[in-house]
C-alpha positions as MATLAB code, in Angstrom:
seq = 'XXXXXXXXXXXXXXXXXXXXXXXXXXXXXXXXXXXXXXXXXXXXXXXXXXXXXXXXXXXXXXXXXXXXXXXXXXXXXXXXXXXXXXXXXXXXXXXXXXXXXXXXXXXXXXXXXXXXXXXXXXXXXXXXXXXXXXXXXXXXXXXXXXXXXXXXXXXXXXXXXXXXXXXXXXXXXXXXXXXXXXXXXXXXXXXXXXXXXXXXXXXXXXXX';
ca = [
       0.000    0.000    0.000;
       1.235    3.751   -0.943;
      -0.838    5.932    0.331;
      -4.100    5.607   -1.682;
      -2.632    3.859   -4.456;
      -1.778   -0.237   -4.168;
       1.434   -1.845   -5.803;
       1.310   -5.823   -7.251;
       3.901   -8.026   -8.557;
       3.549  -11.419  -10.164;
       6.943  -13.581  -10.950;
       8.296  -13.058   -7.288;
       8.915  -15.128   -5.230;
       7.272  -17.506   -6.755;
       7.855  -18.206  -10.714;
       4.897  -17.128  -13.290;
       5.691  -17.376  -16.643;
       2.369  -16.033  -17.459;
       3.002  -13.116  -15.160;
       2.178  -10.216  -17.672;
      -1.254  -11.761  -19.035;
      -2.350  -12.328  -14.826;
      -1.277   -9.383  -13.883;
      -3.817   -7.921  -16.874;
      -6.603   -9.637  -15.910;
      -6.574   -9.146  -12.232;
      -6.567   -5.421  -13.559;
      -9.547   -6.330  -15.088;
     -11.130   -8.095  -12.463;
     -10.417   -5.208  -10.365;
     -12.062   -3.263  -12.733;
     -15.170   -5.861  -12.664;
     -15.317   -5.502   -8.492;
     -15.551   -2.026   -8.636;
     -18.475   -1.505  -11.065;
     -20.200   -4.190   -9.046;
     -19.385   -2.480   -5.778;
     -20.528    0.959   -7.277;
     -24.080   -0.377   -8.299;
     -24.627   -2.058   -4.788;
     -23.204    1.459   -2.907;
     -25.736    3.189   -5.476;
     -28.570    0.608   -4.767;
     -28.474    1.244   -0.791;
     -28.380    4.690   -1.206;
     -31.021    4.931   -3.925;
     -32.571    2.959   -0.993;
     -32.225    5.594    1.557;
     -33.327    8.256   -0.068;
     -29.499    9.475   -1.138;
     -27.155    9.194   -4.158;
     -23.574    7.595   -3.936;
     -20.840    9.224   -5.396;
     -18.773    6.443   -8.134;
     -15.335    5.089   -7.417;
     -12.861    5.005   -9.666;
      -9.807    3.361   -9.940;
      -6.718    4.099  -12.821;
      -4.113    1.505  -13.528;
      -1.001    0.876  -14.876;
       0.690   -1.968  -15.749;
       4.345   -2.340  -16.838;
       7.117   -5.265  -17.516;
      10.502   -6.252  -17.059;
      13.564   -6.394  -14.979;
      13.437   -5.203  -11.549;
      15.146   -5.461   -8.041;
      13.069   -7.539   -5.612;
      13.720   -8.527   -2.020;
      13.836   -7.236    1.522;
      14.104   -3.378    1.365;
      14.668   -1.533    4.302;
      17.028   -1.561    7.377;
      16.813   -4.072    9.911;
      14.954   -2.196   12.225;
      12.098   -1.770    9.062;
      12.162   -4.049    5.948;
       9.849   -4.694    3.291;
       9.677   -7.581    0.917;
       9.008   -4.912   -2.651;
      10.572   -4.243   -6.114;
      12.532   -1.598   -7.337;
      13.568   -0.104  -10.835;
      12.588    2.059  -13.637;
      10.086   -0.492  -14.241;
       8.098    0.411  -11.271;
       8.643    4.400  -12.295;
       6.949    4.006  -15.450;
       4.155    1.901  -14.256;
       3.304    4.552  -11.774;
       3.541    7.265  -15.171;
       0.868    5.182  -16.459;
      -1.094    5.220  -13.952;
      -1.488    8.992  -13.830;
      -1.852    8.676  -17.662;
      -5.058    7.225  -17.382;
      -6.568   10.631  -16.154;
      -5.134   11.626  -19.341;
      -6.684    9.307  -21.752;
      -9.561    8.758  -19.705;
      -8.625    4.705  -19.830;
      -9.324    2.640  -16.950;
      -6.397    0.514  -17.592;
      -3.421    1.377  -19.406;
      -0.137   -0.870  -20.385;
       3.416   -0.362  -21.201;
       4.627   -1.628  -24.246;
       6.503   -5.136  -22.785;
       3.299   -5.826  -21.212;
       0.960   -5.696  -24.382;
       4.249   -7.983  -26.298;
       4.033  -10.549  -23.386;
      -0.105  -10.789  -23.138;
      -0.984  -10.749  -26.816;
      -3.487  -13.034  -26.378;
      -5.676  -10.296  -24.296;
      -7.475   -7.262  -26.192;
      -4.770   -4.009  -26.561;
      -4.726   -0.922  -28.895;
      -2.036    0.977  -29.111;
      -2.513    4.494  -27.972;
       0.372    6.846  -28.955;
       3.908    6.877  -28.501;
       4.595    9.120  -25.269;
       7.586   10.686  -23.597;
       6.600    9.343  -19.901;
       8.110   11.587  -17.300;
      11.960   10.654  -16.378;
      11.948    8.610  -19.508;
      14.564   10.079  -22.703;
      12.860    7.522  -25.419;
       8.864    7.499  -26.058;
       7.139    4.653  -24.293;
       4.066    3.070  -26.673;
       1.443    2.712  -24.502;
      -1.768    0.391  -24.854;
      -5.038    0.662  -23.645;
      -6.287   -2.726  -22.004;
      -9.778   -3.311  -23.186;
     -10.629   -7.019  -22.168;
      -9.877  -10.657  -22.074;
      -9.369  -13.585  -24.766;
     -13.155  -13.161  -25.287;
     -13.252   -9.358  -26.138;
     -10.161  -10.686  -28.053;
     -11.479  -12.758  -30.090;
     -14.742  -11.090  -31.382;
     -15.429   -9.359  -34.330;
     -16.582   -6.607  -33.059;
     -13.120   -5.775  -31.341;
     -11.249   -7.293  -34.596;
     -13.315   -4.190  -36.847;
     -12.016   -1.953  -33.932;
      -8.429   -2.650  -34.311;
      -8.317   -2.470  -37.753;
     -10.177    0.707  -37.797;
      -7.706    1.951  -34.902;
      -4.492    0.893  -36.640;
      -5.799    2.852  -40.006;
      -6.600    6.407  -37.567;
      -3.215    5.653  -35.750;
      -1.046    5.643  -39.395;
      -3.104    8.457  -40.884;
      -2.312   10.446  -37.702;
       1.278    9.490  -37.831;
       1.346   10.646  -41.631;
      -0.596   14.256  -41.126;
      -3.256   12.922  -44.055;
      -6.718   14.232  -42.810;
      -8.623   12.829  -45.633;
      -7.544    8.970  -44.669;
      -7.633    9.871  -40.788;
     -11.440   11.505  -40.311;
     -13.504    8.246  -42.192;
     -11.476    6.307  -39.723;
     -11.915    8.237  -36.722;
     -15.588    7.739  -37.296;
     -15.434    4.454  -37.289;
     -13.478    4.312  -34.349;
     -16.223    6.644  -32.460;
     -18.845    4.440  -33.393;
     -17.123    0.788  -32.144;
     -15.470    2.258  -29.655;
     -18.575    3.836  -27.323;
     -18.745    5.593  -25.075;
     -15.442    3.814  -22.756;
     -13.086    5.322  -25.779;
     -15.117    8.446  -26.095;
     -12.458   10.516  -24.489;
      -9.380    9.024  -26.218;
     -11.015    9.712  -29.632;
     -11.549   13.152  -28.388;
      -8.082   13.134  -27.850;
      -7.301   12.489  -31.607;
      -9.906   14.477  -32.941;
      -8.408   17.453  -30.935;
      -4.643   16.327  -32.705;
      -6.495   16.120  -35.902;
      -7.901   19.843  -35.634;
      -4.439   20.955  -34.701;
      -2.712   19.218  -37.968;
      -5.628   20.927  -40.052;
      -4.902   24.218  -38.286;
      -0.527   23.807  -39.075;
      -1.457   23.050  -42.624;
      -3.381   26.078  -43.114;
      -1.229   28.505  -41.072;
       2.328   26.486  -42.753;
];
């Protein structure tokens, strides 16, 4: 625990060699327990006469190597992890506010859970970082996966993502459509997002 935030590890002490696709789906299970908590805390108040106030929780998720052990002196130790790792997972965390994402991954984490439903969201210069971190947004399990309704989504995702990458407008607002329309309203805020990049491109090509 860290004040209000809580730190997990999988592949210490024991060995997981699926640690990066359990740690994303107890971060979606976590996810899962706080909607259902949030309708029962609205339910009693709705019973009572009151409203409730939603919870919600950000996280982030990153992978590889890291120092784990006792930390501490001997008068205080801690059994934890250490590393840039840990830095960047925190960054990601706070990027969620950003994006609006309830769950967002590093790029090591999306490689080593491919099986679980990712899009890529940008390319960002996390703070204390020199190189741009890709960062994914984690949408679901093998099931969300697997459908063709998330299939169309990536596709359509992957077109907005190279269109924005190569400044063309024409190729980037059919797809952002598209990606308003399968995405909902959980990616209503990240499309915002590009739509607001996708004004500013229009507005350098004019003014260039």
């Amino acid at each position: 625990f860290i004040g209000d935030a809580v730190m997990a590890f999988w592949n210490a002490p024991l060995l997981d060699v699926a640690h990066a696709a359990n740690a994303c789906k107890a971060a979606l299970r976590m996810q899962q327990e706080v909607k259902r908590l949030n309708a029962l805390w609205a339910a009693e108040a709705a019973a009572r006469g009151e409203t409730a106030p939603a919870v919600r929780i950000g996280i982030g998720l990153n992978t590889g190597a890291c120092c784990v052990g006792n930390v501490g002196s001997p008068q205080r130790f801690d059994y934890s992890i250490l590393g840039d790792v840990v830095n960047v997972a925190s960054r990601l965390e706070e990027a969620t506010k950003t994006y609006d994402l309830p769950i967002i991954a590093g790029e090591q984490t999306a490689a080593a859970a491919q099986s679980l439903a990712f899009l890529e969201i940008a390319a960002v210069k996390v703070r204390g970082k020199e190189r741009p971190e890709r960062i994914f947004a984690l949408l679901g399990d093998e099931s969300v996966a697997d459908s063709e309704r998330f299939a169309v989504l990536r596709q359509a995702h992957a077109k907005l993502l190279a269109a924005l990458a190569a400044r063309d407008r024409a190729a980037a607002s059919p797809a952002l459509e598209a990606c308003r329309e399968l995405g909902g309203e959980a990616l209503s805020q990240l499309y915002a997002e590009y739509q607001r990049r996708l004004d500013q491109t229009s507005q350098a090509s004019v003014s260039g």
